[in-house]
mmCIF file as gemmi writes it, N, C-alpha and C atoms, coordinates in Angstrom:
data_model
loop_
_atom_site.group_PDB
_atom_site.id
_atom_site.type_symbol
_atom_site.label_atom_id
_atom_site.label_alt_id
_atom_site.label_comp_id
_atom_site.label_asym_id
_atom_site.label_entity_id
_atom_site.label_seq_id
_atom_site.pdbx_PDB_ins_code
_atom_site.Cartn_x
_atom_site.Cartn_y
_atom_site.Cartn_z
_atom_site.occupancy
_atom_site.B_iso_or_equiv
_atom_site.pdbx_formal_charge
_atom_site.auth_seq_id
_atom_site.auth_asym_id
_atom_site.pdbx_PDB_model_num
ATOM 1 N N . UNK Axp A 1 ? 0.853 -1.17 0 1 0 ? 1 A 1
ATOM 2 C CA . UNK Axp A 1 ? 0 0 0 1 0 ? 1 A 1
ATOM 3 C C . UNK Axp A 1 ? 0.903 1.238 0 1 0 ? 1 A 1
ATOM 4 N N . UNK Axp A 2 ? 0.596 2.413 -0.747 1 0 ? 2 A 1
ATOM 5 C CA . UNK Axp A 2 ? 1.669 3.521 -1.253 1 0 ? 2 A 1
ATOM 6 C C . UNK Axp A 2 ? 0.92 4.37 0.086 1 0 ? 2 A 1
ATOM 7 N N . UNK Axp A 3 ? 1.804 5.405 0.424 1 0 ? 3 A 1
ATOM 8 C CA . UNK Axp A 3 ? 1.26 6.523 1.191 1 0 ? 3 A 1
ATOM 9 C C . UNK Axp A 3 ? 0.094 7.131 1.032 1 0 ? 3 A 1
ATOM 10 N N . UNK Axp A 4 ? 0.081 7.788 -0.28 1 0 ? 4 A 1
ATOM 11 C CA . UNK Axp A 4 ? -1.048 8.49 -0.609 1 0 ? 4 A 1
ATOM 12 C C . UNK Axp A 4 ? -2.53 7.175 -0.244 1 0 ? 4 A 1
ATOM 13 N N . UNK Axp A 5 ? -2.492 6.156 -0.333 1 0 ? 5 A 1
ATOM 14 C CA . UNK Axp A 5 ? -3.284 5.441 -0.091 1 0 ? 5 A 1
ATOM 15 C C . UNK Axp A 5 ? -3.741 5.124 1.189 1 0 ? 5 A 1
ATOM 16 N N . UNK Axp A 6 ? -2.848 4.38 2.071 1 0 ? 6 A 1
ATOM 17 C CA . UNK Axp A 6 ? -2.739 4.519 3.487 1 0 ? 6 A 1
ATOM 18 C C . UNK Axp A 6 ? -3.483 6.382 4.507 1 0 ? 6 A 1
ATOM 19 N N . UNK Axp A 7 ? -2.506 6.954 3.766 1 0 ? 7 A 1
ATOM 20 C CA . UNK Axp A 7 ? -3.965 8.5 4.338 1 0 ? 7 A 1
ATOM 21 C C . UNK Axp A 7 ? -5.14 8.522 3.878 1 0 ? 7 A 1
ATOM 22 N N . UNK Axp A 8 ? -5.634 7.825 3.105 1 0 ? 8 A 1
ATOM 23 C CA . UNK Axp A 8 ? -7.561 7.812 2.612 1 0 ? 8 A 1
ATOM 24 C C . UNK Axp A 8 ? -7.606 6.898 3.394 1 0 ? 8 A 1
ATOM 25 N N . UNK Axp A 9 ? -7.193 5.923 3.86 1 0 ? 9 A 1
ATOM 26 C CA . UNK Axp A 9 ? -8.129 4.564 4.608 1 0 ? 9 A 1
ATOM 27 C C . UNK Axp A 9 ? -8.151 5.856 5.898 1 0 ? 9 A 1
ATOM 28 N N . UNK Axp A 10 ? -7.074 6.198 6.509 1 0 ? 10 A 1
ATOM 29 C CA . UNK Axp A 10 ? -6.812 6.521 7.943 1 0 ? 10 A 1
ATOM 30 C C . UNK Axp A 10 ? -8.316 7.77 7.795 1 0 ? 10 A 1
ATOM 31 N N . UNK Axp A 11 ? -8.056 8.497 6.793 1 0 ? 11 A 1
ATOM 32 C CA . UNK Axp A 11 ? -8.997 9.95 7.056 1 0 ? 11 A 1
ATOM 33 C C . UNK Axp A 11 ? -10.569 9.156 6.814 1 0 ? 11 A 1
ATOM 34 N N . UNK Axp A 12 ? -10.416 7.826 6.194 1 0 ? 12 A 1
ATOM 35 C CA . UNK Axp A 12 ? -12.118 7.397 5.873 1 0 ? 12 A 1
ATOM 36 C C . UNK Axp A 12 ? -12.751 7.007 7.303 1 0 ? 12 A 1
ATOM 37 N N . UNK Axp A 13 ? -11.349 6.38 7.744 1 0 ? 13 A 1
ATOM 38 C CA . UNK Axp A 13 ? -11.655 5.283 9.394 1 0 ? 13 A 1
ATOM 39 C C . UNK Axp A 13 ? -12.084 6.746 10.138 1 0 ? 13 A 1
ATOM 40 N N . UNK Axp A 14 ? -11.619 7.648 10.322 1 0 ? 14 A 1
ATOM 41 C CA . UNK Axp A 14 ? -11.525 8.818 11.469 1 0 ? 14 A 1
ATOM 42 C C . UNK Axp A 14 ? -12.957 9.388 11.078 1 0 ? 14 A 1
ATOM 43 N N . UNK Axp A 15 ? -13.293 9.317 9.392 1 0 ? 15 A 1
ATOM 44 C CA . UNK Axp A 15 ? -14.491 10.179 9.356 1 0 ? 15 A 1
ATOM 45 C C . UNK Axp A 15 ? -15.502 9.531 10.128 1 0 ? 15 A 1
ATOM 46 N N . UNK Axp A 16 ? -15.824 8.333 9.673 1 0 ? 16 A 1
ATOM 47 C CA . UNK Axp A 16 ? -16.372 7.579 10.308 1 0 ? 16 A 1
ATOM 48 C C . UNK Axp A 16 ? -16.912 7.096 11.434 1 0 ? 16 A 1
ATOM 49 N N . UNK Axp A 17 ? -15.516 6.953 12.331 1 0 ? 17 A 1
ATOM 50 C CA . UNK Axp A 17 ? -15.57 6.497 13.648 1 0 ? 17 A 1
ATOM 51 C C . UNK Axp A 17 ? -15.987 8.185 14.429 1 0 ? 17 A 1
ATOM 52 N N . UNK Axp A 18 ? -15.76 9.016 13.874 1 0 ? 18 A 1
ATOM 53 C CA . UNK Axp A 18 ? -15.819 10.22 14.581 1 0 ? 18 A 1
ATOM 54 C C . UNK Axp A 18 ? -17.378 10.404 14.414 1 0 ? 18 A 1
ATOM 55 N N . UNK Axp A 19 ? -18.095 10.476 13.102 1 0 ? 19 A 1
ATOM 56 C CA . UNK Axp A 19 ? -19.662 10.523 12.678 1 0 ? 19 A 1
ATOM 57 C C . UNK Axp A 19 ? -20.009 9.333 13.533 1 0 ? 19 A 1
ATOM 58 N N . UNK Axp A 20 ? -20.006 8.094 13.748 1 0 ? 20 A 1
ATOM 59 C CA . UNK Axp A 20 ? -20.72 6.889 14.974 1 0 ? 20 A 1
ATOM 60 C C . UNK Axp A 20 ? -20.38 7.433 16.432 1 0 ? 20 A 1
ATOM 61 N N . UNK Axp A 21 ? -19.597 8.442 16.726 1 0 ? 21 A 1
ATOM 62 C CA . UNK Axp A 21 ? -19.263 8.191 18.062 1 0 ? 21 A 1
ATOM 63 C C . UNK Axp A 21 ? -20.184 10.194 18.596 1 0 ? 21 A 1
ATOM 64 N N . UNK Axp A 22 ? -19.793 10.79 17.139 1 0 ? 22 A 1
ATOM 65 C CA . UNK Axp A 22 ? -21.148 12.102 17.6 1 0 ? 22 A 1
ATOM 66 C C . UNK Axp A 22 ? -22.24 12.376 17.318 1 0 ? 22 A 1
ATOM 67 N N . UNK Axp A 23 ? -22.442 11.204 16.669 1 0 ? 23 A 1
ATOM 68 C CA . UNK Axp A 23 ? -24.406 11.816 16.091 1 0 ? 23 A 1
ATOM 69 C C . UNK Axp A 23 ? -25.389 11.198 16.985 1 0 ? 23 A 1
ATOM 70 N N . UNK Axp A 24 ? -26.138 11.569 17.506 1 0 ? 24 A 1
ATOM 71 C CA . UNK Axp A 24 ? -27.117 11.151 18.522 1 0 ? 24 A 1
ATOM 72 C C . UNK Axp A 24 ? -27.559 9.867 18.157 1 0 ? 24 A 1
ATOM 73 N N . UNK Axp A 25 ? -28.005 9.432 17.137 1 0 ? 25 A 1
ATOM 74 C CA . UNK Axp A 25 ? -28.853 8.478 16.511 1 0 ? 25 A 1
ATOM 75 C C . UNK Axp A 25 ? -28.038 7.3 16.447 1 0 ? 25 A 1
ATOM 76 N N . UNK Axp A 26 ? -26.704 7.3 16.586 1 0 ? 26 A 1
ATOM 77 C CA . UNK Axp A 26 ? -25.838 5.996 16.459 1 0 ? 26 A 1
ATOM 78 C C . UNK Axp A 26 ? -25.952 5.35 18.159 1 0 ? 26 A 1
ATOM 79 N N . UNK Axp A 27 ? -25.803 3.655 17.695 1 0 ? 27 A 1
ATOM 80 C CA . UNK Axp A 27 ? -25.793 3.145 18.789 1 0 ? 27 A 1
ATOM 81 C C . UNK Axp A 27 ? -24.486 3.497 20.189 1 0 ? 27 A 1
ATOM 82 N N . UNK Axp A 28 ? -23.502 4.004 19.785 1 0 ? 28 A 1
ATOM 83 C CA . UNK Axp A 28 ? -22.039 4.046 20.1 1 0 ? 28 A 1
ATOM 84 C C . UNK Axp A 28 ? -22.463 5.771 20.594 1 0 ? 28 A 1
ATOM 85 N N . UNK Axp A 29 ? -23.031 6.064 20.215 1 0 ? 29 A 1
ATOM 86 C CA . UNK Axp A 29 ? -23.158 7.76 21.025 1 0 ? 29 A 1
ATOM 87 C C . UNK Axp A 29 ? -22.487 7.792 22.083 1 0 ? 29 A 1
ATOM 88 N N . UNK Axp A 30 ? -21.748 9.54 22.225 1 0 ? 30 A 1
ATOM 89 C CA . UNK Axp A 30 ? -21.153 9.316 23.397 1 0 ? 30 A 1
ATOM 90 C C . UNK Axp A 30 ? -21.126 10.631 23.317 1 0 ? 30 A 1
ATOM 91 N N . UNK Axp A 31 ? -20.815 11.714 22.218 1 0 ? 31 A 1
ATOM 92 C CA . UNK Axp A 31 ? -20.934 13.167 22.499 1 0 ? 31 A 1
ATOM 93 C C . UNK Axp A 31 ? -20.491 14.231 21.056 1 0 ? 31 A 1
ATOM 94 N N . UNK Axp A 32 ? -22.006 14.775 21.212 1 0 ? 32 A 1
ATOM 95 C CA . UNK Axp A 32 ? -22.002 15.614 19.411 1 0 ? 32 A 1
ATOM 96 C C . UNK Axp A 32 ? -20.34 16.326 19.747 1 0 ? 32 A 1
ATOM 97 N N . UNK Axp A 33 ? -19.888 16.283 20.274 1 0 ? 33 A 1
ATOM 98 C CA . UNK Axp A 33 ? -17.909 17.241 20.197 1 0 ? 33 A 1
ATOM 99 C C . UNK Axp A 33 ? -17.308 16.108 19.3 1 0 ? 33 A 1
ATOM 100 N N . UNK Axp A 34 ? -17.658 15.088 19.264 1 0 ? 34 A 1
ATOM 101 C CA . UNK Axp A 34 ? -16.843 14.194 18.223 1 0 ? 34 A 1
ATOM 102 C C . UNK Axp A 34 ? -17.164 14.902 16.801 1 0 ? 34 A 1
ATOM 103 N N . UNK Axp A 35 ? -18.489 15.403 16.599 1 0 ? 35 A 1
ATOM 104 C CA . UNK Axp A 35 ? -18.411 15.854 15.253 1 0 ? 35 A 1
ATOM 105 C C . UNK Axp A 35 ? -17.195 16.967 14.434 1 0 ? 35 A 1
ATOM 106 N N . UNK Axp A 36 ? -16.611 17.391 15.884 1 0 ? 36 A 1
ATOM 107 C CA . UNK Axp A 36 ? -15.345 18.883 15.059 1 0 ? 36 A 1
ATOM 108 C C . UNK Axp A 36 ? -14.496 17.655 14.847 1 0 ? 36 A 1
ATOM 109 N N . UNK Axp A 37 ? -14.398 16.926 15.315 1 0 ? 37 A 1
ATOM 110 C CA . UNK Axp A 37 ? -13.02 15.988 14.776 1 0 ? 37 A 1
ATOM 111 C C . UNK Axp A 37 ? -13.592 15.567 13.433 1 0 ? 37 A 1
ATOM 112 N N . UNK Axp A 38 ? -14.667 14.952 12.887 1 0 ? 38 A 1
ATOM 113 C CA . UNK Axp A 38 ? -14.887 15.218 11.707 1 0 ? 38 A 1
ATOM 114 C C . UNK Axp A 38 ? -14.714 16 10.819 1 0 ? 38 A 1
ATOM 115 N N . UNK Axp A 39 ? -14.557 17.331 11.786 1 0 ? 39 A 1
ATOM 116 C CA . UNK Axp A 39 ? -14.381 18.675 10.793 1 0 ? 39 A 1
ATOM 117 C C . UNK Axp A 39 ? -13.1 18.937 10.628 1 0 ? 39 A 1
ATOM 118 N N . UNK Axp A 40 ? -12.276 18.696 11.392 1 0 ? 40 A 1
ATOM 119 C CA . UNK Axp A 40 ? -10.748 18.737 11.203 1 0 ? 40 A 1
ATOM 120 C C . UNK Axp A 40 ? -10.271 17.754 10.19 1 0 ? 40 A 1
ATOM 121 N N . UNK Axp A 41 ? -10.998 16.588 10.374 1 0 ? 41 A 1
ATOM 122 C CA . UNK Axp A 41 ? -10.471 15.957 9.067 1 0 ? 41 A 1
ATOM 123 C C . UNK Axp A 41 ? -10.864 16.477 7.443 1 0 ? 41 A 1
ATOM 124 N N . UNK Axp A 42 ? -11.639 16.917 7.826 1 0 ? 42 A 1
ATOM 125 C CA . UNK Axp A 42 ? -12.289 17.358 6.464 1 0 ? 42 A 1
ATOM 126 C C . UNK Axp A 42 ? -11.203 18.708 5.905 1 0 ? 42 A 1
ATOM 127 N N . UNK Axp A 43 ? -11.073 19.141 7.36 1 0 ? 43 A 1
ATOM 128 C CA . UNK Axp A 43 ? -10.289 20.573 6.463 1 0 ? 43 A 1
ATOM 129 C C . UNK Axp A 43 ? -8.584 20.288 6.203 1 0 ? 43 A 1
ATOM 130 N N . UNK Axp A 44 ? -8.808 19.441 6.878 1 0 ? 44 A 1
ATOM 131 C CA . UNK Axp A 44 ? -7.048 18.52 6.584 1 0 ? 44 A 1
ATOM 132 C C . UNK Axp A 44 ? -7.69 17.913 4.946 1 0 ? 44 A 1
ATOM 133 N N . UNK Axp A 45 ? -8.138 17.095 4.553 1 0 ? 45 A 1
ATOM 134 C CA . UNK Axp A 45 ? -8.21 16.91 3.283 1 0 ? 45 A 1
ATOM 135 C C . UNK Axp A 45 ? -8.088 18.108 2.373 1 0 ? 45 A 1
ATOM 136 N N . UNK Axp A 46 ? -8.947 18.954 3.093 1 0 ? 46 A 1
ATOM 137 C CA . UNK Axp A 46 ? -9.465 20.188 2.136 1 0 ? 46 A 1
ATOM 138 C C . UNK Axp A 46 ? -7.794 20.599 1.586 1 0 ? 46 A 1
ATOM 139 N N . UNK Axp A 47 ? -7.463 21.039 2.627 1 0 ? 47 A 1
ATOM 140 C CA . UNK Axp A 47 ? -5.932 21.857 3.036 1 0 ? 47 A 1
ATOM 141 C C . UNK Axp A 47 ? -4.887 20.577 2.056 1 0 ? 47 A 1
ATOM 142 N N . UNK Axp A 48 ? -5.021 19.322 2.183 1 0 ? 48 A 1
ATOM 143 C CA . UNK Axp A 48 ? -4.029 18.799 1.487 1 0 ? 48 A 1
ATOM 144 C C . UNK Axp A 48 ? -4.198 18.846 -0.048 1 0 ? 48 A 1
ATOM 145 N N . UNK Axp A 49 ? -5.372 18.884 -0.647 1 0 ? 49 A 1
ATOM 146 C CA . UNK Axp A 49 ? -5.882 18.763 -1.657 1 0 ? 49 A 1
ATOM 147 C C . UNK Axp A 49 ? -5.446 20.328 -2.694 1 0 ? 49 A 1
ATOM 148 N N . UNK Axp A 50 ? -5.71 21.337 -1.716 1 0 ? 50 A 1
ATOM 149 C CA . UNK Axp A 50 ? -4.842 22.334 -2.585 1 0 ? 50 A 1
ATOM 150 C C . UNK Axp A 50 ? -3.81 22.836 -2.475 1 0 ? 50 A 1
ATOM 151 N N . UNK Axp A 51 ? -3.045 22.197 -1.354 1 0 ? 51 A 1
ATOM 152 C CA . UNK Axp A 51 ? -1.414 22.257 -1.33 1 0 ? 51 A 1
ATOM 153 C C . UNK Axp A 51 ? -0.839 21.562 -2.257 1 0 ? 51 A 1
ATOM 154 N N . UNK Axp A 52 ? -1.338 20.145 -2.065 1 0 ? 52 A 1
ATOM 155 C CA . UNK Axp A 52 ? -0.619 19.225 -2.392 1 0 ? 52 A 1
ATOM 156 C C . UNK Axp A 52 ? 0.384 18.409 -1.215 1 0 ? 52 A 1
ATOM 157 N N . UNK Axp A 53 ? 0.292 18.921 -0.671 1 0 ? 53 A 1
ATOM 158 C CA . UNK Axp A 53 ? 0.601 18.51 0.876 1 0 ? 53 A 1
ATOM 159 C C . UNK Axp A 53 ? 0.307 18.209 2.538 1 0 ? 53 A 1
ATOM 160 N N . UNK Axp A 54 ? 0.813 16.731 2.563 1 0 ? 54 A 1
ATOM 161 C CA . UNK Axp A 54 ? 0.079 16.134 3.861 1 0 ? 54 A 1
ATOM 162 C C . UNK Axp A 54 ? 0.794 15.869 4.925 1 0 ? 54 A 1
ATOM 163 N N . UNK Axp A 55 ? 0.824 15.981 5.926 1 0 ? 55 A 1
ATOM 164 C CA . UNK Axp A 55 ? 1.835 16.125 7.157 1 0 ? 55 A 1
ATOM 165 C C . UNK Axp A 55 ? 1.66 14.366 7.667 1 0 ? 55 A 1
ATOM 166 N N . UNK Axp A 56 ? 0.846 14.062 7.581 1 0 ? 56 A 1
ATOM 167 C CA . UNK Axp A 56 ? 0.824 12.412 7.762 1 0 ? 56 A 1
ATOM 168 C C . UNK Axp A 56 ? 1.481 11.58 6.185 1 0 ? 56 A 1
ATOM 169 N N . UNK Axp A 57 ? 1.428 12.143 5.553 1 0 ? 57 A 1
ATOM 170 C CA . UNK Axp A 57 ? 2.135 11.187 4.119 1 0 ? 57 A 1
ATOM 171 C C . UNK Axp A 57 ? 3.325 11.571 4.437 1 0 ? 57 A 1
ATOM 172 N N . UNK Axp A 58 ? 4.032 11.946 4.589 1 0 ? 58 A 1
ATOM 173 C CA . UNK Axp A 58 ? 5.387 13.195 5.015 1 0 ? 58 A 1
ATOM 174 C C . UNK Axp A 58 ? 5.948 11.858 5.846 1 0 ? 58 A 1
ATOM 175 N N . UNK Axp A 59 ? 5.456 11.637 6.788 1 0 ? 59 A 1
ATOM 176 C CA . UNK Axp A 59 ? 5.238 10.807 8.344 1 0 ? 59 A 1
ATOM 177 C C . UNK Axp A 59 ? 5.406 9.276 7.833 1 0 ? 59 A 1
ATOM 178 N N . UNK Axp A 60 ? 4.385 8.92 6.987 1 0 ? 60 A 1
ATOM 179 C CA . UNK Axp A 60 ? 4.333 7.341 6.37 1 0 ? 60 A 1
ATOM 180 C C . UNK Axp A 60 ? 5.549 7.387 5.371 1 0 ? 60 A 1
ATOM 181 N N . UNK Axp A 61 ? 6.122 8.633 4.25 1 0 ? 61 A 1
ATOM 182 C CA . UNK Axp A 61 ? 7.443 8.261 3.742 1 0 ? 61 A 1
ATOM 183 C C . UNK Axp A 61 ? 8.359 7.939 4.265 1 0 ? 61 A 1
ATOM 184 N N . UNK Axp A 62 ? 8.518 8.472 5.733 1 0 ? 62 A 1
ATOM 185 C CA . UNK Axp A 62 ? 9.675 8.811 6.584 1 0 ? 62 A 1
ATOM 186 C C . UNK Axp A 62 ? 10.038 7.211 7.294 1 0 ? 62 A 1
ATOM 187 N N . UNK Axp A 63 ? 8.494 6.508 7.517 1 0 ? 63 A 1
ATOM 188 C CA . UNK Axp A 63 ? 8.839 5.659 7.984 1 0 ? 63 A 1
ATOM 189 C C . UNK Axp A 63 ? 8.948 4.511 6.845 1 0 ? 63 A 1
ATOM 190 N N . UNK Axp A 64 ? 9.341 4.339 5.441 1 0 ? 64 A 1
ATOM 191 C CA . UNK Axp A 64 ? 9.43 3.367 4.835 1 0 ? 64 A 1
ATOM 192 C C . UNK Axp A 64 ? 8.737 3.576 3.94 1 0 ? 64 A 1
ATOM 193 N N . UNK Axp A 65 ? 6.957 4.03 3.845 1 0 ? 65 A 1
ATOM 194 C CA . UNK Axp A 65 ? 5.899 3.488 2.56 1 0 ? 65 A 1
ATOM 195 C C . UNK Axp A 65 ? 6.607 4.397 1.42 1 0 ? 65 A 1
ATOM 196 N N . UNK Axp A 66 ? 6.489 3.644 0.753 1 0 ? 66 A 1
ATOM 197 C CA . UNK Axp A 66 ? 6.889 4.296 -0.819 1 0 ? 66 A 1
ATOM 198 C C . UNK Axp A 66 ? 5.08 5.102 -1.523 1 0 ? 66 A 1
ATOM 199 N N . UNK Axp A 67 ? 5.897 6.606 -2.418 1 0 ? 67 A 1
ATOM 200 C CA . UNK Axp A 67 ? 5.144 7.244 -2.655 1 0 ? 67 A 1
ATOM 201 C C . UNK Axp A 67 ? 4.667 6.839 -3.47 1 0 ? 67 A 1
ATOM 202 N N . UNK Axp A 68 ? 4.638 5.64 -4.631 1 0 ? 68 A 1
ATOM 203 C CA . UNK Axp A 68 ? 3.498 5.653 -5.538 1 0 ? 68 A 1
ATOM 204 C C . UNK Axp A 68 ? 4.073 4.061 -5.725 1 0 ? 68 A 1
């Protein structure tokens, strides 16, 4: 698995687990403040998407994953 790949699973798992753990309606509820962590991920995509740059891919090269 290349870097750039490995950061979509991680930001899909976080959207995710962050939307089940703040929306009232999920069984796992525990507190709508989980939803800004949703939002941080989102603006971390946002932010990598028109840089071109990701501080966690940076992180996964460093430790070994190859970029493409």
């Amino acid at each position: 698995m290349t870097s750039w790949q490995l950061v979509r699973v991680f930001a899909g798992v976080f959207v995710l687990l962050s939307v089940a753990l703040g929306a009232p309606a999920s069984p796992v509820f525990v507190s709508q403040w989980w939803l800004a962590f949703t939002l941080f991920v989102g603006a971390n995509l946002l932010q990598s998407g028109l840089t071109q740059w990701c501080l966690l891919e940076t992180i996964f090269r460093k430790l070994g994953l190859k970029a493409e």
